[in-house]
C-alpha positions as YAML, in Angstrom:
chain: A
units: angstrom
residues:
- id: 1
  name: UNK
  ca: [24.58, 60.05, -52.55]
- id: 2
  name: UNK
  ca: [25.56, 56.45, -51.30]
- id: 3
  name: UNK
  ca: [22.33, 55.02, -51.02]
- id: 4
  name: UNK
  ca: [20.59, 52.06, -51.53]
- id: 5
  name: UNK
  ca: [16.95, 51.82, -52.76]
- id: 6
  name: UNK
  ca: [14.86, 48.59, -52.12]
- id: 7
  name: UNK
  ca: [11.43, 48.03, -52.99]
- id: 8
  name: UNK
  ca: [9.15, 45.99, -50.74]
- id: 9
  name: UNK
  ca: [6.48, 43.42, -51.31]
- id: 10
  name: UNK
  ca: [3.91, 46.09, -50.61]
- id: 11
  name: UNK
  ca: [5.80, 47.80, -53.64]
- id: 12
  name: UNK
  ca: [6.68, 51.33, -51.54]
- id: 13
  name: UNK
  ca: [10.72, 51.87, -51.48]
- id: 14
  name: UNK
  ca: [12.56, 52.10, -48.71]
- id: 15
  name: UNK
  ca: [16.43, 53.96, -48.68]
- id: 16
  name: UNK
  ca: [19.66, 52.40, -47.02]
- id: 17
  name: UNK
  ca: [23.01, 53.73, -47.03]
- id: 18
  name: UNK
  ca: [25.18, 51.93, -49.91]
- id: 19
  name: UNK
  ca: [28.50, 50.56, -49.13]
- id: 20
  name: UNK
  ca: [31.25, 49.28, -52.15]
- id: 21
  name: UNK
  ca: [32.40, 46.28, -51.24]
- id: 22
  name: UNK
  ca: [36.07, 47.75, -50.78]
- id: 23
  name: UNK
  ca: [34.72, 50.27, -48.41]
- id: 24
  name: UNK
  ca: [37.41, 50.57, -45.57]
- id: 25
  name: UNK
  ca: [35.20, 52.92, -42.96]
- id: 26
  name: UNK
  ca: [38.43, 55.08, -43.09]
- id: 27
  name: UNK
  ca: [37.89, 58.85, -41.97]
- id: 28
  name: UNK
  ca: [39.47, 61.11, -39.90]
- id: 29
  name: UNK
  ca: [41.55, 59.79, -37.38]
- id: 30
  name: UNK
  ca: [41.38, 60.76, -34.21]
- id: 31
  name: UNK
  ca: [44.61, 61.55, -32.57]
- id: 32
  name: UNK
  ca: [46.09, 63.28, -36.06]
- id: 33
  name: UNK
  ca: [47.03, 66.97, -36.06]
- id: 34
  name: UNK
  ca: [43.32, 68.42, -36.75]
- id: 35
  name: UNK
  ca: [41.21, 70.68, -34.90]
- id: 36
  name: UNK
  ca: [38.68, 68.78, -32.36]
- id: 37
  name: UNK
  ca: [36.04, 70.71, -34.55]
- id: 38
  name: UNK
  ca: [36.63, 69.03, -37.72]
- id: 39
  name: UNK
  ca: [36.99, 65.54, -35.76]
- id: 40
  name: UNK
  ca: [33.78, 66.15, -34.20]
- id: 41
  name: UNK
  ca: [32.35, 67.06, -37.43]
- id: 42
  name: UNK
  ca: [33.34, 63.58, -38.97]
- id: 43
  name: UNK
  ca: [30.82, 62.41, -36.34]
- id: 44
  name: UNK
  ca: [27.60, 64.86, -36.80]
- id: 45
  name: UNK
  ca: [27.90, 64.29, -40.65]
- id: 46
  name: UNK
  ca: [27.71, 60.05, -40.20]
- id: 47
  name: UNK
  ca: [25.04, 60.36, -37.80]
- id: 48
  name: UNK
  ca: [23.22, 63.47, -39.92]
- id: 49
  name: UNK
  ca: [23.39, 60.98, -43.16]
- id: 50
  name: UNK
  ca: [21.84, 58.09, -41.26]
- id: 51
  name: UNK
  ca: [18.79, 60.56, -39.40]
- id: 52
  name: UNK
  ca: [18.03, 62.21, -42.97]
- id: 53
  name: UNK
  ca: [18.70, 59.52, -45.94]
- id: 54
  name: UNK
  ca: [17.27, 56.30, -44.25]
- id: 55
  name: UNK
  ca: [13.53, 56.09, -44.08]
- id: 56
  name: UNK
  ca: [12.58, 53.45, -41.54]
- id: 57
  name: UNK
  ca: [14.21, 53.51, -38.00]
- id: 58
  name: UNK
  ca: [15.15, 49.79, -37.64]
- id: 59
  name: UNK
  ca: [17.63, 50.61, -40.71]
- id: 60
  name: UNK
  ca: [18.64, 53.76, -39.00]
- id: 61
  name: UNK
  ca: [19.96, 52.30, -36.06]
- id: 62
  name: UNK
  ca: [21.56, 49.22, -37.77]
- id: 63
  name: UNK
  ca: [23.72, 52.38, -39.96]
- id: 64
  name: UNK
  ca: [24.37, 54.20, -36.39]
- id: 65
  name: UNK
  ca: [25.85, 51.40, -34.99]
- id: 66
  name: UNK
  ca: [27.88, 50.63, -37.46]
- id: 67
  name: UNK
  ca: [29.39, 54.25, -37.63]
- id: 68
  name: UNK
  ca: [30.12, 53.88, -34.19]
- id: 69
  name: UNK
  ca: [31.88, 50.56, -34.41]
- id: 70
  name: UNK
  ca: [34.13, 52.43, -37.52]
- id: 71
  name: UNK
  ca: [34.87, 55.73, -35.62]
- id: 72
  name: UNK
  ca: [35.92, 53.78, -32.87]
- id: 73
  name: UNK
  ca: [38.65, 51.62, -34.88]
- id: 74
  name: UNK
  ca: [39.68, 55.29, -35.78]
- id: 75
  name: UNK
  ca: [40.50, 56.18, -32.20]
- id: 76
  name: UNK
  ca: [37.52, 58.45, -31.88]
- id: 77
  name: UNK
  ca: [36.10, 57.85, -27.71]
- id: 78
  name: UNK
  ca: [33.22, 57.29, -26.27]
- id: 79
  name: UNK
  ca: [32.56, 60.86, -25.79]
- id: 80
  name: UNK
  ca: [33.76, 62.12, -28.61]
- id: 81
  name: UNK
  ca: [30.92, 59.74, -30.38]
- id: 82
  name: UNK
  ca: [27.81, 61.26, -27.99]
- id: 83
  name: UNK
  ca: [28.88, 64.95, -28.60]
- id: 84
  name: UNK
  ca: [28.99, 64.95, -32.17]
- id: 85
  name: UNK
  ca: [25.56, 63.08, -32.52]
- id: 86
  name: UNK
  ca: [24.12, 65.36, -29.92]
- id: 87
  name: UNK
  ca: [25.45, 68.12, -31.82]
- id: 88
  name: UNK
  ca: [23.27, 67.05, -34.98]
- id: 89
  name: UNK
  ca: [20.01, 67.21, -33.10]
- id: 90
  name: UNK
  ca: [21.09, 70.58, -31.20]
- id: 91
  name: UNK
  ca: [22.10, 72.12, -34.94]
- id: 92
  name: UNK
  ca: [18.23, 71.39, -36.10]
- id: 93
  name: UNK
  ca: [16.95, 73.88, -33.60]
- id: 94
  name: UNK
  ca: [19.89, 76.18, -33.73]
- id: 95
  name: UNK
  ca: [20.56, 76.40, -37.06]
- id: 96
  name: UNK
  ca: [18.51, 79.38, -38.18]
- id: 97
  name: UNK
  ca: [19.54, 81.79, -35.58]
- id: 98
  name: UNK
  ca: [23.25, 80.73, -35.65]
- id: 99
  name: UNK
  ca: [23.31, 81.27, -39.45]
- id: 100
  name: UNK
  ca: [21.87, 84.54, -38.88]
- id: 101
  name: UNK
  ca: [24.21, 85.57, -35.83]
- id: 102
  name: UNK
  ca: [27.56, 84.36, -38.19]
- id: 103
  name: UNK
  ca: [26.40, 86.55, -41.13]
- id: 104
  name: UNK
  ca: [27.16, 89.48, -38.91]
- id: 105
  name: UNK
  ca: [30.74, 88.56, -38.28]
- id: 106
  name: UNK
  ca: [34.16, 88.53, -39.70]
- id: 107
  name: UNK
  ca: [35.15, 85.52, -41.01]
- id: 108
  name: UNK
  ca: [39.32, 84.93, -41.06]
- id: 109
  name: UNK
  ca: [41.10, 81.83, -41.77]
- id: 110
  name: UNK
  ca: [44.29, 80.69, -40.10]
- id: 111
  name: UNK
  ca: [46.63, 77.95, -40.33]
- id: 112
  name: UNK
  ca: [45.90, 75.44, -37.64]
- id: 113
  name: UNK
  ca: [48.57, 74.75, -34.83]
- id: 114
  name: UNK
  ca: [47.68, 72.94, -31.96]
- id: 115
  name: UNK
  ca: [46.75, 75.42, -28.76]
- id: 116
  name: UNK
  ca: [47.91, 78.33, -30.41]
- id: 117
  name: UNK
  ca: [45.32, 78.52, -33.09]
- id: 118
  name: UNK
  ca: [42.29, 78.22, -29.88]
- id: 119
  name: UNK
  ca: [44.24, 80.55, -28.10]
- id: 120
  name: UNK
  ca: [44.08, 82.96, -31.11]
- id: 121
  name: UNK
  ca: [40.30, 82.34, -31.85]
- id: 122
  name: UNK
  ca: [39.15, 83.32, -28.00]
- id: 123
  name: UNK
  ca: [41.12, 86.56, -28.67]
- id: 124
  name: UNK
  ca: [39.38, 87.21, -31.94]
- id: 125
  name: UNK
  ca: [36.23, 86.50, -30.58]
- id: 126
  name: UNK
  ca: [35.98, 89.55, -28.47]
- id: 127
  name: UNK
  ca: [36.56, 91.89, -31.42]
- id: 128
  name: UNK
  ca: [33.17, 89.91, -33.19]
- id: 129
  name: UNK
  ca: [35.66, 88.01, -35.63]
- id: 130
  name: UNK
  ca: [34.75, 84.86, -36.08]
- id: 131
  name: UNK
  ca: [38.22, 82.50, -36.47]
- id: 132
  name: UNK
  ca: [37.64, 78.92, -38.84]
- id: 133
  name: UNK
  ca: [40.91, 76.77, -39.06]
- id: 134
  name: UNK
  ca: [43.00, 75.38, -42.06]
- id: 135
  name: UNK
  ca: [44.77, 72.17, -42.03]
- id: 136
  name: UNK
  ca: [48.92, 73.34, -42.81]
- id: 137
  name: UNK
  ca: [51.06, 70.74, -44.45]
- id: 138
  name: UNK
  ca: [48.84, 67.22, -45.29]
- id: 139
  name: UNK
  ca: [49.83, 63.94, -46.33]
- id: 140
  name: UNK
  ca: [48.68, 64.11, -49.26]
- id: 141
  name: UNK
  ca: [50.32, 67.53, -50.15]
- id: 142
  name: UNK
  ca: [53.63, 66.44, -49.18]
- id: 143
  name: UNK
  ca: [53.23, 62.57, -51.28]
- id: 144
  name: UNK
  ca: [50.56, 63.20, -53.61]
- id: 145
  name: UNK
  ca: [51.46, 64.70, -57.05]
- id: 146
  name: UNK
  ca: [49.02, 63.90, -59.51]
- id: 147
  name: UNK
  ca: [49.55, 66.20, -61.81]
- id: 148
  name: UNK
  ca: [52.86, 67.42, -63.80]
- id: 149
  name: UNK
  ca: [54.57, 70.76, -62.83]
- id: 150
  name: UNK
  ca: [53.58, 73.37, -65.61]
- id: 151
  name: UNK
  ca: [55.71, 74.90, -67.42]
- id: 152
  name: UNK
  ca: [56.84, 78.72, -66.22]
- id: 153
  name: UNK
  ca: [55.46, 80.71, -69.40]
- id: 154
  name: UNK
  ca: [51.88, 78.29, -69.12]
- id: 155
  name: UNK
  ca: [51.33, 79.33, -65.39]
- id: 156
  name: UNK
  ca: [48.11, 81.91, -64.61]
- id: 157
  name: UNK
  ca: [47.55, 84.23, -61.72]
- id: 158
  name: UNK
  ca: [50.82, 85.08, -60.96]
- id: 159
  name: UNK
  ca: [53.00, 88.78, -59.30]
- id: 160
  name: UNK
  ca: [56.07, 89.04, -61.76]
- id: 161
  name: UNK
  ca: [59.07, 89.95, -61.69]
- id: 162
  name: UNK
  ca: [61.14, 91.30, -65.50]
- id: 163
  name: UNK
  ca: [65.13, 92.57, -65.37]
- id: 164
  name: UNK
  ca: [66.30, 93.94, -68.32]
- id: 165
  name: UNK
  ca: [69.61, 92.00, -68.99]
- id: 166
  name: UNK
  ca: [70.55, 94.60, -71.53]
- id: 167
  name: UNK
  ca: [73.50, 93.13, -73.83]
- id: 168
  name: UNK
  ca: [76.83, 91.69, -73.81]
- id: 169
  name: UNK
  ca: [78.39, 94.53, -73.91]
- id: 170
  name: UNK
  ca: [75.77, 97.14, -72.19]
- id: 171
  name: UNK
  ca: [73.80, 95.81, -69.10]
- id: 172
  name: UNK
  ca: [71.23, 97.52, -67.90]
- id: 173
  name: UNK
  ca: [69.40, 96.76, -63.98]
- id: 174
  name: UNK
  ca: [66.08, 97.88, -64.93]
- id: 175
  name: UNK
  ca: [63.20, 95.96, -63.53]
- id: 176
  name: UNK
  ca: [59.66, 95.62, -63.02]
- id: 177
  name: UNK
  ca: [56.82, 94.49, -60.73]
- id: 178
  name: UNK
  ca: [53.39, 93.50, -62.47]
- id: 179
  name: UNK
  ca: [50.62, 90.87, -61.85]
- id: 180
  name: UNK
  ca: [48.20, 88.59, -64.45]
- id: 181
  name: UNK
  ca: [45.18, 86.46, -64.41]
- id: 182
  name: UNK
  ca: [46.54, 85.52, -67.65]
- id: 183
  name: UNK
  ca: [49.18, 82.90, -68.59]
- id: 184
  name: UNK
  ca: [52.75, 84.69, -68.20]
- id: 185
  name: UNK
  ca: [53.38, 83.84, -71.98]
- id: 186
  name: UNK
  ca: [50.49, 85.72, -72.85]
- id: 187
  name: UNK
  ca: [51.75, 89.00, -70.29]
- id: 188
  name: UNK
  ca: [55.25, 88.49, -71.71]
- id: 189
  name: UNK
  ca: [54.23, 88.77, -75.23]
- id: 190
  name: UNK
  ca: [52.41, 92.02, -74.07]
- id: 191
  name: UNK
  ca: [54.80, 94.04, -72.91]
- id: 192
  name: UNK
  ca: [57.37, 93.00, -76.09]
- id: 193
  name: UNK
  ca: [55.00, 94.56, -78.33]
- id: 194
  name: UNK
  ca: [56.08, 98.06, -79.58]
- id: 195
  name: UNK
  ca: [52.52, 99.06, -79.82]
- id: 196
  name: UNK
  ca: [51.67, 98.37, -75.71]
- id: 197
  name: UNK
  ca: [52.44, 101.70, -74.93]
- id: 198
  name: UNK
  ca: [50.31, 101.17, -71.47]
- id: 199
  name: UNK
  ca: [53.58, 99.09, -70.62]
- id: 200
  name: UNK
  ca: [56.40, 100.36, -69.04]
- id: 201
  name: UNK
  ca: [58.80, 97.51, -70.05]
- id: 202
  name: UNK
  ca: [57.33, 97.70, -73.67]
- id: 203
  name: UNK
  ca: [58.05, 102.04, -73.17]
- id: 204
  name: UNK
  ca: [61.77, 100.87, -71.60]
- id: 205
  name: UNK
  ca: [62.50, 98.55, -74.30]
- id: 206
  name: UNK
  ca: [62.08, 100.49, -77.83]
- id: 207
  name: UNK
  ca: [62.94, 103.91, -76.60]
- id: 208
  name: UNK
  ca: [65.69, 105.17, -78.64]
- id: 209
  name: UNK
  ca: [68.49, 103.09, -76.98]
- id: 210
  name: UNK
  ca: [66.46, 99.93, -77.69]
- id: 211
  name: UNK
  ca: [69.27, 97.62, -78.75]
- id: 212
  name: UNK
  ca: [70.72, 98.06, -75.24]
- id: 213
  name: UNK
  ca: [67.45, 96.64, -73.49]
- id: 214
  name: UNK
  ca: [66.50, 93.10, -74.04]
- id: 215
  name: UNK
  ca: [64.24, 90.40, -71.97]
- id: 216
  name: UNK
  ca: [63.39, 86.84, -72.28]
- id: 217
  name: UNK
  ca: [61.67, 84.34, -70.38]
- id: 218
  name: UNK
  ca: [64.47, 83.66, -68.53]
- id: 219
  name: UNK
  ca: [64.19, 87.16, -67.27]
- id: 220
  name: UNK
  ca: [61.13, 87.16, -65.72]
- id: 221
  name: UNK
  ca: [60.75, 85.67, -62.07]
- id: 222
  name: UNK
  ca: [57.76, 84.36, -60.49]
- id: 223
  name: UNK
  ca: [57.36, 86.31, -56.93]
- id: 224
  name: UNK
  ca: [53.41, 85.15, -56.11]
- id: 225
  name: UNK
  ca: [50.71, 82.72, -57.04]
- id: 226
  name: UNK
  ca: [47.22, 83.95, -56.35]
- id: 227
  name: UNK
  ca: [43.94, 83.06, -58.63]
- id: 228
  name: UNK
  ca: [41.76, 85.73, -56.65]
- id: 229
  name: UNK
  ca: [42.34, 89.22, -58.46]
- id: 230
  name: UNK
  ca: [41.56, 91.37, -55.09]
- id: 231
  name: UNK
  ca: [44.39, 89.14, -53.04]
- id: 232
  name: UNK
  ca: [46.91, 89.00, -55.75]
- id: 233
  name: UNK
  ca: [47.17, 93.03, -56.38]
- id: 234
  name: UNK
  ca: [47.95, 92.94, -52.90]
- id: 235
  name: UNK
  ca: [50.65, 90.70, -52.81]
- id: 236
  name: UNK
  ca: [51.66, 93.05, -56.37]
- id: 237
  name: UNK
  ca: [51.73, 96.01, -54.29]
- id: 238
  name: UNK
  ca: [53.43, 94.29, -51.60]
- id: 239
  name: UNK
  ca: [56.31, 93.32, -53.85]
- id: 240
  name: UNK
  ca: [56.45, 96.96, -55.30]
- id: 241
  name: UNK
  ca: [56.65, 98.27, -52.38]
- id: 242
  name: UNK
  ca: [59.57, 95.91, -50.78]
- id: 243
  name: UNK
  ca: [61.68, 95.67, -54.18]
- id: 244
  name: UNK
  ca: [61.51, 99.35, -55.65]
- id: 245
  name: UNK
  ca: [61.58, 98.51, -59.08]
- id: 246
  name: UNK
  ca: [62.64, 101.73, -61.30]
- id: 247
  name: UNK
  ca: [60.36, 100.68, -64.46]
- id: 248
  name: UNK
  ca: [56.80, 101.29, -62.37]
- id: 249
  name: UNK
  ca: [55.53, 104.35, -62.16]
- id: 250
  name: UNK
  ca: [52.79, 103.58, -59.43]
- id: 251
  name: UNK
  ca: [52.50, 101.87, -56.34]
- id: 252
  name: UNK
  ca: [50.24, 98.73, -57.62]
- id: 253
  name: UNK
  ca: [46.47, 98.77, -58.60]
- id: 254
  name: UNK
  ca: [45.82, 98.43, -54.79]
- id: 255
  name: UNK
  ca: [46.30, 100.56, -52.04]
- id: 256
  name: UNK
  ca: [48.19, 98.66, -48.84]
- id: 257
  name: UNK
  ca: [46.53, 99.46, -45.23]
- id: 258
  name: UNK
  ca: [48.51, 101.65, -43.41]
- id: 259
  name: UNK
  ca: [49.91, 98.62, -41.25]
- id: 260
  name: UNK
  ca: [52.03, 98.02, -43.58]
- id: 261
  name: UNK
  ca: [53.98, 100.80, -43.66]
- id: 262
  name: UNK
  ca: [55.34, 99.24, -40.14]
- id: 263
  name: UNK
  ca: [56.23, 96.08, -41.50]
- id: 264
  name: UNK
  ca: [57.48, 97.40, -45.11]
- id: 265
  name: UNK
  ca: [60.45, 99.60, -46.52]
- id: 266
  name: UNK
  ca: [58.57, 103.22, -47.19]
- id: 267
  name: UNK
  ca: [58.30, 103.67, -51.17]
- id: 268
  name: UNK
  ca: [59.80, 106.76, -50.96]
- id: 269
  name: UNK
  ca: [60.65, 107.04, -54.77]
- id: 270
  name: UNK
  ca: [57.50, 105.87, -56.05]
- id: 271
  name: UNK
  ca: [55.02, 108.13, -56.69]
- id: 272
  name: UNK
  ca: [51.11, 106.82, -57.12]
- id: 273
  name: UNK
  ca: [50.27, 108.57, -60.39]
- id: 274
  name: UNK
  ca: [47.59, 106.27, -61.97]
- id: 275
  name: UNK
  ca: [46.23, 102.61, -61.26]
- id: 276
  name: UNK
  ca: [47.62, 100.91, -64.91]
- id: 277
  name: UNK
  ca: [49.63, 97.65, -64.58]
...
């Protein structure tokens, strides 16, 4: 919790915020691409720490002082300082009902763009949605790569694509649309068994004609990444729906809203028979 506990000559304790020497008093800047919200929020959570963690006041208005000196090296103005530790004694008396009045609403996440995210939010807020803003493209996601790329076949939670490349001297176009919460190796190896006959692809590839169907890794196609199971058989369904593929028999294990039928080719030849992958 960065703090500091120091025992008096009376022997009680007293807490301080702790420091490392290396500490920079680097946060947020102020003028970066970032709703005000989240700036403001750099502020209330300082000024929270030092009202809640430090026990006697002469150390609590050292630490407040000293947040203010660092936010304002970060750009952050005078104002901006006063709001957000106003904000932290307003929350105290607000935050019961507020929690209470938010439980009732919609909460929807959208990118943040400058103006047009606001303007977006005062729209939403008349239909009781309540609108809370990502950050798009960081810093740190466009530098930072701390960790290898994985390997295709070692990848989880992904919407698939298989084509049959048949042989050299038969090809065949057959494809197929699925989705896993399992590595793609392990869905692969699935649907090459002969004894998965709750696959299509296994169904397509040892019927009769078998030496005319063949797949491999470098068959399959990754269309989607999603680790939530409820978003990702969307995005399955999605894919069904825009690329046709003639080896499902269903439309996906979830059933698209009728908006997009506006925005989406009509699955005309696909007929909804049963909710198997």
């Amino acid at each position: 919790m960065d703090t500091s506990t120091v025992k008096k000559e009376d022997g009680s304790l007293k807490v301080k915020i702790y420091r490392k020497p290396t500490h920079t008093d680097q946060y947020l800047q102020f003028d970066s691409n970032h709703p005000l919200e989240h700036k403001l929020s750099v502020v209330r959570t300082l000024h929270h720490r030092a009202s809640t963690v430090i026990t006697e006041d002469a150390d609590k208005e050292k630490e407040r002082k000293h947040v203010n000196e660092a936010l304002k090296k970060c750009g952050y103005p005078e104002w901006a300082i006063k709001r957000g530790a106003s904000t932290t004694q307003r929350d105290k008396t607000n935050k019961k009902s507020e929690s209470t009045e938010d439980t009732k609403k919609t909460m929807v996440g959208v990118p943040y763009i400058k103006d047009l995210s606001e303007a977006i939010r005062r729209i939403m807020k008349d239909y009781g949605c309540a609108v809370y803003f990502k950050p798009r493209n960081t810093i740190r996601q466009l530098l930072c790569s701390p960790k290898d790329p994985a390997k295709k076949e070692e990848i989880c939670g992904v919407v698939y694509q298989i084509n049959c490349g048949g042989t050299r001297t038969q090809k065949c176009t057959s494809t197929y649309v699925g989705e896993t919460s399992k590595t793609l190796k392990t869905r692969f190896d699935q649907h090459r068994r002969p004894s998965s006959t709750s696959s299509h692809v296994s169904l397509h590839l040892h019927q009769p004609d078998r030496e005319s169907h063949t797949i491999t890794m470098d068959n399959i196609k990754i269309l989607d990444r999603d680790p939530c199971t409820f978003e990702r058989k969307i995005r399955e369904a999605i894919h069904i729906r825009r690329l046709k593929p003639d080896l499902n028999k269903n439309v996906g294990a979830a059933e698209l809203p009728a908006i997009y039928s506006n925005i989406l080719p009509a699955a005309d030849d696909v007929t909804p028979l049963s909710r198997d992958d």
